[in-house]
C-alpha positions in Angstrom: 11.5 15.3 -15.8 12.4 18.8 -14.7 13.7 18.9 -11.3 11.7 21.8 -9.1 13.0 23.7 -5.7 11.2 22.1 -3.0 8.5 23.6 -1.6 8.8 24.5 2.0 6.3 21.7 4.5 3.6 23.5 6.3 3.6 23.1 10.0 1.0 19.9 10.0 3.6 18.0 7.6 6.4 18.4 10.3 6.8 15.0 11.2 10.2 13.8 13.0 12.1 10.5 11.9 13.8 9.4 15.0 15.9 6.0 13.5 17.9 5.6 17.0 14.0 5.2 18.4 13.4 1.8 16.6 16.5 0.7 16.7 14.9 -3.1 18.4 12.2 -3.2 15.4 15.7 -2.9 13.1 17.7 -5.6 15.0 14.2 -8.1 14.3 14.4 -7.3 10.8 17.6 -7.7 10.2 17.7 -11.1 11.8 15.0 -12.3 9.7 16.0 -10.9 6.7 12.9 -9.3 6.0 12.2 -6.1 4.2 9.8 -3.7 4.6 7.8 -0.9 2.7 7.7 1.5 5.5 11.9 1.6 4.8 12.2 1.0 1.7 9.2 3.7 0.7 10.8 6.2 3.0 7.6 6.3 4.3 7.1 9.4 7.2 5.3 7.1 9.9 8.2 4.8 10.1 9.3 6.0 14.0 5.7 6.2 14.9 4.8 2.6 13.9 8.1 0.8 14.4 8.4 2.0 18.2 4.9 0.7 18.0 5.4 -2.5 17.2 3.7 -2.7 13.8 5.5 -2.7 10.5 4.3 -3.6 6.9 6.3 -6.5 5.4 7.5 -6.1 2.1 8.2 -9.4 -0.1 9.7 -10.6 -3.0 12.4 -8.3 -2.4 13.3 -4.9 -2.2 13.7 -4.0 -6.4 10.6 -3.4 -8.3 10.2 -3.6 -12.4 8.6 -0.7 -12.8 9.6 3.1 -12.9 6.8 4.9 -11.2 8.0 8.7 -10.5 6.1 9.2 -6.9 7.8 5.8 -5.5 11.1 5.6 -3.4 11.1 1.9 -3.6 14.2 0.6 -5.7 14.3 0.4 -9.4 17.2 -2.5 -10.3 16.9 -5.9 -11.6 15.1 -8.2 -9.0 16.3 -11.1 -7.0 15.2 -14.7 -7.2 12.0 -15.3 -5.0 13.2 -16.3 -1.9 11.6 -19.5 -1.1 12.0 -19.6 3.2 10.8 -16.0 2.9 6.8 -17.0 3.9 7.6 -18.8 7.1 10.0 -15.6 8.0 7.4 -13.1 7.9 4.8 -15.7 9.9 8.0 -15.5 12.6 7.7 -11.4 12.5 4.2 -11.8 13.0 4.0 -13.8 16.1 7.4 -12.4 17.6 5.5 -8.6 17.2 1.8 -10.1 18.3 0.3 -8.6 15.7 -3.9 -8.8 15.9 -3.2 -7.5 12.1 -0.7 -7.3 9.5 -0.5 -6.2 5.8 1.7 -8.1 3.3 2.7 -5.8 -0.2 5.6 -6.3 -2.1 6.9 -4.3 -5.1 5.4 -4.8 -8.6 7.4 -8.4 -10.5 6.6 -8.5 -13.8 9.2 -10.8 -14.8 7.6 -13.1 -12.3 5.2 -15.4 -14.3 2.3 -15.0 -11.5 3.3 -11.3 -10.4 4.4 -12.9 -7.5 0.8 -14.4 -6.8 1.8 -17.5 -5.6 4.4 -15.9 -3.0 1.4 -14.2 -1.5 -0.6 -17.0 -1.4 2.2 -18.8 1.0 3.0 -16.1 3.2 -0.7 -15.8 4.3 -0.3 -19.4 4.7 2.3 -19.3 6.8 1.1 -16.5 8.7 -1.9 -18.2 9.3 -0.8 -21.5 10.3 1.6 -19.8 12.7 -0.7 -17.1 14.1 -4.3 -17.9 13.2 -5.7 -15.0 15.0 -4.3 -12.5 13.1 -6.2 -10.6 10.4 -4.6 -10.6 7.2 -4.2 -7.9 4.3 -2.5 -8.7 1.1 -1.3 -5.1 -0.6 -1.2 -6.3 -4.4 0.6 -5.1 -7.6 -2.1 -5.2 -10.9 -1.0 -8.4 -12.1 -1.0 -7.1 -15.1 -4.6 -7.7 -14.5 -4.0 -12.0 -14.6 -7.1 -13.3 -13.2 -5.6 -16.3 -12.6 -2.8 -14.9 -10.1 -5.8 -12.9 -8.5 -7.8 -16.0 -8.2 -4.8 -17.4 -6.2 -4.3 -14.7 -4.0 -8.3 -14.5 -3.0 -8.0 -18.2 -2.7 -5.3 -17.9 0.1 -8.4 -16.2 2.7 -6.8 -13.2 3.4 -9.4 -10.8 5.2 -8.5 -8.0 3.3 -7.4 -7.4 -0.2 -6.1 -4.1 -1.3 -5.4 -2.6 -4.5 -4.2 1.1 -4.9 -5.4 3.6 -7.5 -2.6 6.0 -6.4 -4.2 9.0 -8.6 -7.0 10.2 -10.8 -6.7 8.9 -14.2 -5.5 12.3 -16.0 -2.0 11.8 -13.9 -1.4 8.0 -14.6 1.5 9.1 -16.3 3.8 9.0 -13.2 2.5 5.0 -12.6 4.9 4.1 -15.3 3.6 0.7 -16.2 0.4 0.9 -14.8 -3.2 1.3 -16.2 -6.1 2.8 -14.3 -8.9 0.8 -15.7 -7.2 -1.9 -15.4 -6.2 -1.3 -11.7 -10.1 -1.1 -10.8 -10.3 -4.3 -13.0 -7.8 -6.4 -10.1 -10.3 -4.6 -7.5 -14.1 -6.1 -9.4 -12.2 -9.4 -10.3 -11.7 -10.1 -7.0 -15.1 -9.4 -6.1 -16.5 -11.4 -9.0 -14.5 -14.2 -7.4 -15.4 -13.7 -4.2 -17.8 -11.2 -3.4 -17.6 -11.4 0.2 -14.2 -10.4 -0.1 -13.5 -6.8 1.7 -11.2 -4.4 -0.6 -9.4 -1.8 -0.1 -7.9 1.4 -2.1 -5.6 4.5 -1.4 -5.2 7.0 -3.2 -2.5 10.4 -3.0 -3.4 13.8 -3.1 -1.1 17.0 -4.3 0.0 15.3 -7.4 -2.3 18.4 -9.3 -5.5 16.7 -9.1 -9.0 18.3 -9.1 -11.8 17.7 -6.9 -13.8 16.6 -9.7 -11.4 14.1 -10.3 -11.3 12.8 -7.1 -15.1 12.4 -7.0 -15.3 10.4 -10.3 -12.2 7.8 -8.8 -14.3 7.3 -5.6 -17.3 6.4 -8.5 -15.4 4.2 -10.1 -14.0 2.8 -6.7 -17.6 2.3 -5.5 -18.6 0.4 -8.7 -16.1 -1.9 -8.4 -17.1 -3.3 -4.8 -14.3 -1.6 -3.0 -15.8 -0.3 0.4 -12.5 0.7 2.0 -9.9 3.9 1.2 -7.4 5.7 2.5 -6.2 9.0 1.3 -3.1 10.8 1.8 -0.5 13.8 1.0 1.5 12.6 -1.5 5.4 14.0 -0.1 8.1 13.7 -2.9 11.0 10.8 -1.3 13.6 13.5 -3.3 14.3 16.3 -5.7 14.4 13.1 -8.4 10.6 12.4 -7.8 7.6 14.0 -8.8 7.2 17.2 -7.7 4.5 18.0 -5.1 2.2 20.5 -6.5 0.3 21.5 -3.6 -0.1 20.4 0.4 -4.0 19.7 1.0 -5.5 21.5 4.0 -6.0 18.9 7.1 -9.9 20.0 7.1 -9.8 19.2 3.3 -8.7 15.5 4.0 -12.2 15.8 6.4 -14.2 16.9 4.0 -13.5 14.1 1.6 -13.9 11.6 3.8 -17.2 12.5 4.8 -18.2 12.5 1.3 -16.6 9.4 0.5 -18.6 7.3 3.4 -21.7 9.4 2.5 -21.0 8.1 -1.4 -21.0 4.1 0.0 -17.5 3.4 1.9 -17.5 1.9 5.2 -13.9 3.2 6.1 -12.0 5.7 5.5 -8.5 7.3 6.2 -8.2 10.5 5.0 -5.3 12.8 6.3 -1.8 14.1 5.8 0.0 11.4 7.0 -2.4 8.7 6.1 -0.6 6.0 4.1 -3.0 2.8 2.8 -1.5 0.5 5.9 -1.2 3.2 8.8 -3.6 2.1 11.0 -4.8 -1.0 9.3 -6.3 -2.2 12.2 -8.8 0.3 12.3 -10.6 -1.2 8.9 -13.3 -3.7 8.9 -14.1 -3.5 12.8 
């Protein structure tokens, strides 16, 4: 992949990482040996939602088996699932009080299950241990198992969510991945349970179209899918794929108006919008 100059942030992407700020949130973590996506993705609202007291927990390690050129998360060989992991992350949850709390973890394919079944005990766990808490499970694909979905929808999460990531033209940078396939996870679940709320995010500045987007929320829609968030895609390094343009602010309006005139119930739609910032905000 050709490595471009990076394009200088306009003033609505200037948000601050302050690290000494969550330094507390850091200390928990460490304790509990617990990862989490908002570290390990580099992800911009990390000193926003850690001195907030919300994080999204991250298991089955920190190393992921596929090489997807937008992601900051670790590409190495994986670790044995860790089996005291579950009842770890049900800790987190009550020591933060959290009314809500998404679960991902990065994509296992040398797992059997995907890593199914370890989603299926940590909402266990966390329910057990904190049964007023509303639970989202972030999934990988799968590799579109229905069995490993079946078990994660079995597990009574209130939320399951799946993400496109990008229109279909651009699936090249989801190395390993499928787009038809990822809408698949999203109607399985459904067929499974159709009272089952799902959820999708999607990037934008990859060098999509608004055409494109349009014919995603379509396919989103068909699916069952009735929640999305959408966000600037911001390149973790000079390594990653290249951000090709920074969407206005009142273009992130203007889609989500038209996706919740299309048929979605929520939506998320901003710069700094990632699919669990603000996660408490869907399904009330």
């Amino acid at each position: 992949m050709t490595v471009m100059k990076p394009v200088r942030r306009p003033e609505w992407l200037q948000k601050k990482i302050s690290p000494a700020s969550h330094a507390e949130m850091d200390r928990m973590l460490g304790d509990l040996r617990l990862h989490t996506v908002c570290r390990e993705a580099n992800c911009p609202n990390i000193s926003e939602c850690y001195r907030s007291g919300r994080a999204t927990f991250m298991i089955l390690g920190e190393a992921c088996t596929r090489r997807c050129s937008f992601c900051n998360v670790a590409k190495k060989e994986p670790l044995t699932p860790d089996c005291g992991e579950p009842a770890r992350v049900a800790e987190a949850v009550l020591r933060l009080a959290l009314c809500h709390v998404v679960v991902t973890s990065p994509t296992r394919d040398d797992l059997a299950d995907g890593g199914a079944g370890a989603f299926a005990l940590t909402a266990r766990a966390i329910r057990n241990a904190s049964p007023q808490t509303a639970i989202e499970l972030l999934v990988p694909d799968f590799k579109g198992d229905r069995e490993s979905i079946a078990a994660v929808v079995a597990a009574g999460p209130e939320i399951i969510g799946h993400n496109l990531e990008t229109v279909p033209r651009l699936y090249h940078i989801r190395s390993g991945a499928d787009y038809r396939r990822s809408l698949n996870v999203l109607r399985i679940v459904h067929e499974i349970d159709p009272d089952m709320r799902t959820k999708s995010g999607i990037m934008l500045g990859l060098g999509e179209n608004r055409e494109e987007v349009l014919a995603l929320l379509e396919d989103l829609l068909d699916t069952g899918c009735r929640y999305l968030s959408i966000g600037q895609y911001l390149a973790p390094s000079r390594n990653h794929y290249p951000v090709m343009n920074f969407v206005l602010p009142e273009v992130f309006d203007a889609y989500r108006q038209k996706a919740l005139s299309l048929g979605f119930e929520h939506v998320e739609s901003g710069p700094y919008v990632r699919s669990s910032y603000h996660a408490e905000r869907y399904g009330k």
